[in-house]
N, CA, C and O atoms as CSV, one atom per row, in Angstrom:
chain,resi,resn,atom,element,x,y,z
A,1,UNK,N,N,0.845,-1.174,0.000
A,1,UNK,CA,C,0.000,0.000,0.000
A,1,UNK,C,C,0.892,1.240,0.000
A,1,UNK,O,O,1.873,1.232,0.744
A,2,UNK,N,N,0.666,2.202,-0.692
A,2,UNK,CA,C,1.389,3.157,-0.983
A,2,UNK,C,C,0.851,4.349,-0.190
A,2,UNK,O,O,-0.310,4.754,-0.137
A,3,UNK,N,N,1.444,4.606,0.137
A,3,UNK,CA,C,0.562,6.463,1.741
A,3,UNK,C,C,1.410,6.979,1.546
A,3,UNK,O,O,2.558,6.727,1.181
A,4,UNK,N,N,0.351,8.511,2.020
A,4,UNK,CA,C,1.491,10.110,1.503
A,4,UNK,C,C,0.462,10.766,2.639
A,4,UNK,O,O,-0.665,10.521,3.069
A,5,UNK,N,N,1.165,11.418,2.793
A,5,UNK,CA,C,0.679,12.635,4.016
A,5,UNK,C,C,0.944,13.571,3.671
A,5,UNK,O,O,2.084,14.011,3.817
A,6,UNK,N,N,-0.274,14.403,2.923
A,6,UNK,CA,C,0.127,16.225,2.844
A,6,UNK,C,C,-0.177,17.335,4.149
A,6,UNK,O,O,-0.823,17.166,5.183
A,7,UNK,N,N,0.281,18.067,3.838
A,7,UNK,CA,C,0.795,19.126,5.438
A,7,UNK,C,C,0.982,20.614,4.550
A,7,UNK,O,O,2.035,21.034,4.070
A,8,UNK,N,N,-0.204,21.180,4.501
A,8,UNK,CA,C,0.332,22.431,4.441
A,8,UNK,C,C,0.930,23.523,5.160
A,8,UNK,O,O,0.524,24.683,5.230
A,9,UNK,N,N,2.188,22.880,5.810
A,9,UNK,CA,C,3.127,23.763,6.457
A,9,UNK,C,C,4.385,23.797,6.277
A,9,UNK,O,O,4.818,22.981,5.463
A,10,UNK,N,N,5.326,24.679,6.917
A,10,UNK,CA,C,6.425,24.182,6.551
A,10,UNK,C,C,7.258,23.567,6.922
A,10,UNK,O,O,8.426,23.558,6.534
A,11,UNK,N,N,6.458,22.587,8.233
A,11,UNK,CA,C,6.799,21.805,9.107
A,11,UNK,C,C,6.350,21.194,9.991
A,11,UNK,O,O,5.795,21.830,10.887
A,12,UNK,N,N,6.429,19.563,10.081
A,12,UNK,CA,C,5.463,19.020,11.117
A,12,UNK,C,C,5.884,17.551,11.516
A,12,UNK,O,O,5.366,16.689,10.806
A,13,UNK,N,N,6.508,17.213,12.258
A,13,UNK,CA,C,7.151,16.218,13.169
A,13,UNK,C,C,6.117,15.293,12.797
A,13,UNK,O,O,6.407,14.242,12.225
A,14,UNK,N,N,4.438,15.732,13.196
A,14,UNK,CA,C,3.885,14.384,13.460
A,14,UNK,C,C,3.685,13.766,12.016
A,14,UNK,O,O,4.042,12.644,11.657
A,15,UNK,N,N,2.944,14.877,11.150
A,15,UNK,CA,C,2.988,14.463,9.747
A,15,UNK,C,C,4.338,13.074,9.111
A,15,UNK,O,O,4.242,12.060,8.420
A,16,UNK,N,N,5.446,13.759,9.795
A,16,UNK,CA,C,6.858,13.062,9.068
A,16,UNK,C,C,6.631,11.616,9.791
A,16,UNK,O,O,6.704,10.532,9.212
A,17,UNK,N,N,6.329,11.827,11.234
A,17,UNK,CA,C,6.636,10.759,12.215
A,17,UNK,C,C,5.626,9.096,11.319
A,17,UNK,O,O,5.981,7.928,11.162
A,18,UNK,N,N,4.257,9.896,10.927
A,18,UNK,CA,C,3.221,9.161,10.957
A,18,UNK,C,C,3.090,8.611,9.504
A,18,UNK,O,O,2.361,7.670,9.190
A,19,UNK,N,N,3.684,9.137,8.879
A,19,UNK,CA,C,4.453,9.047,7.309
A,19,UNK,C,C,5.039,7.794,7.291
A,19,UNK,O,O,4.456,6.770,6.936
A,20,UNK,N,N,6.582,7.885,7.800
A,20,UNK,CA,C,7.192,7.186,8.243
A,20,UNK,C,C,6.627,5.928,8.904
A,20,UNK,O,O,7.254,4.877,8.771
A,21,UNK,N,N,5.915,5.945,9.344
A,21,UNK,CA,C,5.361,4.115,10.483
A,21,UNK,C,C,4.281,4.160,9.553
A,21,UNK,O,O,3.654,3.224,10.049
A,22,UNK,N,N,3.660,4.476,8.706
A,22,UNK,CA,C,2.921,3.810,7.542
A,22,UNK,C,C,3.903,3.599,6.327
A,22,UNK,O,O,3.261,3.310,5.317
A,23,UNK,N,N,5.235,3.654,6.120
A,23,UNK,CA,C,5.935,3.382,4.978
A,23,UNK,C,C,5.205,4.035,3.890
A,23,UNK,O,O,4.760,3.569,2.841
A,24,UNK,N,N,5.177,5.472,4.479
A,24,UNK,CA,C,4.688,6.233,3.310
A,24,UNK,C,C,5.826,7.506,3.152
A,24,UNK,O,O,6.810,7.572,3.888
A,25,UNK,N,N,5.517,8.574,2.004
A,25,UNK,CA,C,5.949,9.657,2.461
A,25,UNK,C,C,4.812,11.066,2.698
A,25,UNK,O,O,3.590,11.137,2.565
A,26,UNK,N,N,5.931,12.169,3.133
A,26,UNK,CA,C,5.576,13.294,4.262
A,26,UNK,C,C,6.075,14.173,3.288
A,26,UNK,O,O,7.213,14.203,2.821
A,27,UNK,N,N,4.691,15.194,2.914
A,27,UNK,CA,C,4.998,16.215,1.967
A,27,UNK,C,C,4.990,17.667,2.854
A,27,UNK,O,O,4.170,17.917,3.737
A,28,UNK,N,N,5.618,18.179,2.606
A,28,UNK,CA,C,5.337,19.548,3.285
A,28,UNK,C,C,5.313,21.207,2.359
A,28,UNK,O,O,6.254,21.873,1.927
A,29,UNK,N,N,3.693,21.471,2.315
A,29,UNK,CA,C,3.698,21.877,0.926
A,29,UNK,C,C,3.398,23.929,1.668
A,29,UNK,O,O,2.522,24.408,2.389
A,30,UNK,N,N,4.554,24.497,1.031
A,30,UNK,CA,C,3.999,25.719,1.719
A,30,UNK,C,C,4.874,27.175,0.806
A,30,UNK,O,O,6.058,27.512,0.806
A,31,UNK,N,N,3.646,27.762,0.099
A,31,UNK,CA,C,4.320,28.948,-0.322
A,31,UNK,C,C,3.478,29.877,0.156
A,31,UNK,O,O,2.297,29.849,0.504
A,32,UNK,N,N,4.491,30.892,0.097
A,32,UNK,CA,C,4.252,32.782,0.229
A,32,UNK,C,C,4.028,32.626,1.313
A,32,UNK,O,O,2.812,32.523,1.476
A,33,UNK,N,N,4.845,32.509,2.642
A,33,UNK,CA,C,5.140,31.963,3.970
A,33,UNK,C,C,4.158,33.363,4.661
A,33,UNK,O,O,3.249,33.233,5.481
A,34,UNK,N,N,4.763,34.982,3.920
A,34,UNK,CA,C,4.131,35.666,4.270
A,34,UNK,C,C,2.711,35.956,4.221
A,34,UNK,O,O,2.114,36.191,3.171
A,35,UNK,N,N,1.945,35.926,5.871
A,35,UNK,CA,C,0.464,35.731,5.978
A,35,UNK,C,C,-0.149,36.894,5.611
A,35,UNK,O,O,-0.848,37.430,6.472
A,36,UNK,N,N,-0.061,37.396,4.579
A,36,UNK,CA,C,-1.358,38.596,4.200
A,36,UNK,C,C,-2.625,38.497,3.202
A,36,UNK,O,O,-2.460,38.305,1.997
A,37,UNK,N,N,-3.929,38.644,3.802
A,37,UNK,CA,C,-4.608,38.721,3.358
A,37,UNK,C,C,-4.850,38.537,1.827
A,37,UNK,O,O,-5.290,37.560,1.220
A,38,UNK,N,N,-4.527,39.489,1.477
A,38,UNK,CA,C,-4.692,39.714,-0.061
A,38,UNK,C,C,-3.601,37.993,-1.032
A,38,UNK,O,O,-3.699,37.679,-2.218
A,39,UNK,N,N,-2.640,37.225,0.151
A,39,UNK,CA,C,-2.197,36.232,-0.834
A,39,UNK,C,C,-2.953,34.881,-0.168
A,39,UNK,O,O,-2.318,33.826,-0.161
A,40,UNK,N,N,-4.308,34.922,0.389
A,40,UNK,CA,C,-4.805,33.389,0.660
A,40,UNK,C,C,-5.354,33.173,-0.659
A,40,UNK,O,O,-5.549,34.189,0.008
A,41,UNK,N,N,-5.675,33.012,-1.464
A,41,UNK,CA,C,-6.605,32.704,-2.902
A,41,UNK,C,C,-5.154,32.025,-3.566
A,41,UNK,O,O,-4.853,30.834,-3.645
A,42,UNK,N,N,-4.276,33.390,-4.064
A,42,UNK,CA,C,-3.180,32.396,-4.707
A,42,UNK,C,C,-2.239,31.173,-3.965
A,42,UNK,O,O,-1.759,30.124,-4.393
A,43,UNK,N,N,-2.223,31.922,-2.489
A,43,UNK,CA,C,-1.337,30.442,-1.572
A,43,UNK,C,C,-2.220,28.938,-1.553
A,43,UNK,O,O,-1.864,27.775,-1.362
A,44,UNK,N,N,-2.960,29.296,-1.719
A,44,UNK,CA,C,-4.465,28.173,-1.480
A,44,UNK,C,C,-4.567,27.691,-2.668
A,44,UNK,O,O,-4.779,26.487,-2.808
A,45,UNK,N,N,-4.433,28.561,-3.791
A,45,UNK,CA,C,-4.057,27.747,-5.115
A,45,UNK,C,C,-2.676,26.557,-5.464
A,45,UNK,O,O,-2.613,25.345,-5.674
A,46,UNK,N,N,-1.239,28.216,-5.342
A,46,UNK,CA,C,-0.606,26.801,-5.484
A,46,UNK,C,C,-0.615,26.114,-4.635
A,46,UNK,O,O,0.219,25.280,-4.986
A,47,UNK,N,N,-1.107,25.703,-3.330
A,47,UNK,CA,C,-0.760,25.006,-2.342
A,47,UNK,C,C,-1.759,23.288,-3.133
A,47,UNK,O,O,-1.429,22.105,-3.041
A,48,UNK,N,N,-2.807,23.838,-3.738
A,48,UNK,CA,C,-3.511,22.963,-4.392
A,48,UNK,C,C,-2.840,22.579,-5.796
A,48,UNK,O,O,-2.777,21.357,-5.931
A,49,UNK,N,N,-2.565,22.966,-6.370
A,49,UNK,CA,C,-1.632,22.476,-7.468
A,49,UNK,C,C,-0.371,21.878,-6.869
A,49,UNK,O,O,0.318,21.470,-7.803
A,50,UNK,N,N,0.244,21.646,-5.648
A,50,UNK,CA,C,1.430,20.897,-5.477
A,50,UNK,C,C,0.880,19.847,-4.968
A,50,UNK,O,O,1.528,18.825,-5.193
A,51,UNK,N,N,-0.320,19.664,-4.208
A,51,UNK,CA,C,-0.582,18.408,-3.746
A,51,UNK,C,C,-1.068,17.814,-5.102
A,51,UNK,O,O,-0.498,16.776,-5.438
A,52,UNK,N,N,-2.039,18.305,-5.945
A,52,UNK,CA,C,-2.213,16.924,-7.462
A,52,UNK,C,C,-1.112,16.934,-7.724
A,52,UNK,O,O,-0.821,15.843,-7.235
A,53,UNK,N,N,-0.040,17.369,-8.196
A,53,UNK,CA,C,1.165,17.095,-8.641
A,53,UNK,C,C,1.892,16.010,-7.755
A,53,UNK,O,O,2.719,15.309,-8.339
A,54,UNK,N,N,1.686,15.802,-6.473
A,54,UNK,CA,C,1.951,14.869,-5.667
A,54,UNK,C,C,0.894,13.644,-6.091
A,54,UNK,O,O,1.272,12.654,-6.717
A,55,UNK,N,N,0.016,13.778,-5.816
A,55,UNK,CA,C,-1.090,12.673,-5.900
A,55,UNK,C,C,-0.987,11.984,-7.837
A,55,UNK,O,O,-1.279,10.842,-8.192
A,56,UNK,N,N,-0.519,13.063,-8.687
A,56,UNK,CA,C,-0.377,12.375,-9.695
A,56,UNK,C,C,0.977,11.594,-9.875
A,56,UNK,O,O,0.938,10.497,-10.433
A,57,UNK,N,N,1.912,11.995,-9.524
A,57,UNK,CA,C,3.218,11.726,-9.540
A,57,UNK,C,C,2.873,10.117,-8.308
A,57,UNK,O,O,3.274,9.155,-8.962
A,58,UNK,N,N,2.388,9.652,-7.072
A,58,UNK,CA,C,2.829,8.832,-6.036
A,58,UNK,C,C,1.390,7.906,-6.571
A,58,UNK,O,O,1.256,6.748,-6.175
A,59,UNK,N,N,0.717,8.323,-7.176
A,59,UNK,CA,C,-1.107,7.864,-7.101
A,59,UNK,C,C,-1.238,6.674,-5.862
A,59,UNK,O,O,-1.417,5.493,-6.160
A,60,UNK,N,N,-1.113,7.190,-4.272
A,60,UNK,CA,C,-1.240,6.745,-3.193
A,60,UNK,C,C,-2.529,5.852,-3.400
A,60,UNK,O,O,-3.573,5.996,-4.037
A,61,UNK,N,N,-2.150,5.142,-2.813
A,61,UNK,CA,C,-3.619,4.151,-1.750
A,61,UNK,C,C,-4.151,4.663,-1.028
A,61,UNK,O,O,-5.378,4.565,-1.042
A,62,UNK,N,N,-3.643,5.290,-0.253
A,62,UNK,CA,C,-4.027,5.996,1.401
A,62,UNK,C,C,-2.940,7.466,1.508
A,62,UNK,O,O,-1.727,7.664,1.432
A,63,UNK,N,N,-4.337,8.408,1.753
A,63,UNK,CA,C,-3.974,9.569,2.046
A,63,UNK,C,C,-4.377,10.788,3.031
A,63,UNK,O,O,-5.329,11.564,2.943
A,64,UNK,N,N,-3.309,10.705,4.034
A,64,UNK,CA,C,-3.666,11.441,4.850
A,64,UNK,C,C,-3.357,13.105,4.429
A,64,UNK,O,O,-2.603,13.681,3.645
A,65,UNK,N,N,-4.248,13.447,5.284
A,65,UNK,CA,C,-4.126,15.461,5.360
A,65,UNK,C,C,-4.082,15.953,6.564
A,65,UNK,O,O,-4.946,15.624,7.376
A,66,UNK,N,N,-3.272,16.656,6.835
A,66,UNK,CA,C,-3.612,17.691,7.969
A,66,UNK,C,C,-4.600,19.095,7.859
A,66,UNK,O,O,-4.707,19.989,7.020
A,67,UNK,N,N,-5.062,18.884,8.772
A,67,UNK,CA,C,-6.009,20.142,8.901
A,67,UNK,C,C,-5.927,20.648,10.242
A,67,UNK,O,O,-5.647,19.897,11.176
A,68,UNK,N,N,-6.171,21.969,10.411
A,68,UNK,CA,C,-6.700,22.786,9.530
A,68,UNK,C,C,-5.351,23.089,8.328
A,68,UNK,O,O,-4.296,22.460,8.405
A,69,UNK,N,N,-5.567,23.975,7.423
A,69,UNK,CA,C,-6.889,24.299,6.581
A,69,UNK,C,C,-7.270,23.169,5.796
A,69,UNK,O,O,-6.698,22.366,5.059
A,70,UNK,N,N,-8.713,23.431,6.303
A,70,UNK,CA,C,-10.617,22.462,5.358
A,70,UNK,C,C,-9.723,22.646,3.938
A,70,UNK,O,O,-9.587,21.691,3.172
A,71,UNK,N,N,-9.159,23.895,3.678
A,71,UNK,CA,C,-8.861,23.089,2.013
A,71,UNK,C,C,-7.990,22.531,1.584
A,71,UNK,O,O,-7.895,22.717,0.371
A,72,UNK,N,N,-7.011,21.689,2.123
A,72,UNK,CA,C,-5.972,21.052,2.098
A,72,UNK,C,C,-7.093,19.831,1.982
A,72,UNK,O,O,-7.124,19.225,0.911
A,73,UNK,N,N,-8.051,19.425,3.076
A,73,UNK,CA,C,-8.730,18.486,2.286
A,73,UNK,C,C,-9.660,18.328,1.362
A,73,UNK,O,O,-9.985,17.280,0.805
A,74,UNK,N,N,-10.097,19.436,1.206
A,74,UNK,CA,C,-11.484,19.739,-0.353
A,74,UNK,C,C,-10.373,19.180,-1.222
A,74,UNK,O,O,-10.647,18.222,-1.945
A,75,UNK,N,N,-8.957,19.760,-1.226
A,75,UNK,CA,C,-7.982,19.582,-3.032
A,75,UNK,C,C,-7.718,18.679,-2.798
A,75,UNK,O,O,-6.831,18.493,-3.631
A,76,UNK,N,N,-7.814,17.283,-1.902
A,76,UNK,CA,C,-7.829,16.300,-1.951
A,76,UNK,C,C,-8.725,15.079,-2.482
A,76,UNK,O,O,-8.448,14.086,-3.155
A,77,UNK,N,N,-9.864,15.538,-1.931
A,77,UNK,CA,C,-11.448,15.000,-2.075
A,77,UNK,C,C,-11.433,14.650,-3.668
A,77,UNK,O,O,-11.711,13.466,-3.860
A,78,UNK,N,N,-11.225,15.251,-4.627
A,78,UNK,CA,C,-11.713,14.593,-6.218
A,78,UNK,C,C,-10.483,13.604,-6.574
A,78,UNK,O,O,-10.454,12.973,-7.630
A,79,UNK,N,N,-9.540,13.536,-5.658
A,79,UNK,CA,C,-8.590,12.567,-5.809
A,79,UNK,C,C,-8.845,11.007,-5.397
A,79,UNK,O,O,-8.470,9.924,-5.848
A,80,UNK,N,N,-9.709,11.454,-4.265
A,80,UNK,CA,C,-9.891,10.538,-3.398
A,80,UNK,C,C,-11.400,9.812,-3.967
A,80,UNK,O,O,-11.798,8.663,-4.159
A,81,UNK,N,N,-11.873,10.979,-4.083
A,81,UNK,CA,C,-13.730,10.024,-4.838
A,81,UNK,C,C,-13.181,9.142,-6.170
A,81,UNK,O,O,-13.973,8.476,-6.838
C-alpha cells in the first residue's frame, strides 16, 4: 500500500513521524510563507496544485491530510472520490 501525508506547512514532526510508520511519504507543501490577506486565494491555489502534482506523480492508496486548513482536504477529495 502506498501512503502520503500532505501538510500544508512548513513543518510538522507528526505528519513526518506518521508518514514514516505507515511506509509512506511526508509532503510539506507551503508557499508565500508571508500571511497577508490579499495572498490566501493564490497560496491556497498553489498550495492545491502541489498536492495533485503529488497525488499524480505517487497515485497513493491511502492519504492522509492535515487540517486545519478544510482546504488542504477539499484539493484532496476529487482525488480521493
Amino acid at each position: 500500500m502506498r501512503a502520503t501525508f500532505n501538510t500544508w506547512y512548513p513543518h510538522c514532526r507528526r505528519s513526518d513521524a506518521l508518514a514514516e510508520r505507515l511506509g509512506g511519504t511526508s509532503h510539506m507543501i507551503d508557499y508565500l510563507r508571508h500571511k497577508r490577506a490579499l495572498q490566501v486565494p493564490l497560496r491556497y491555489a498553489l498550495h492545491t496544485l502541489a498536492t495533485w502534482r503529488i497525488l499524480d506523480r505517487e497515485r497513493p492508496d491511502l492519504i492522509l491530510v492535515a487540517t486545519p486548513p478544510i482546504s488542504a482536504a477539499i484539493a484532496v477529495w476529487p482525488y480521493a472520490r
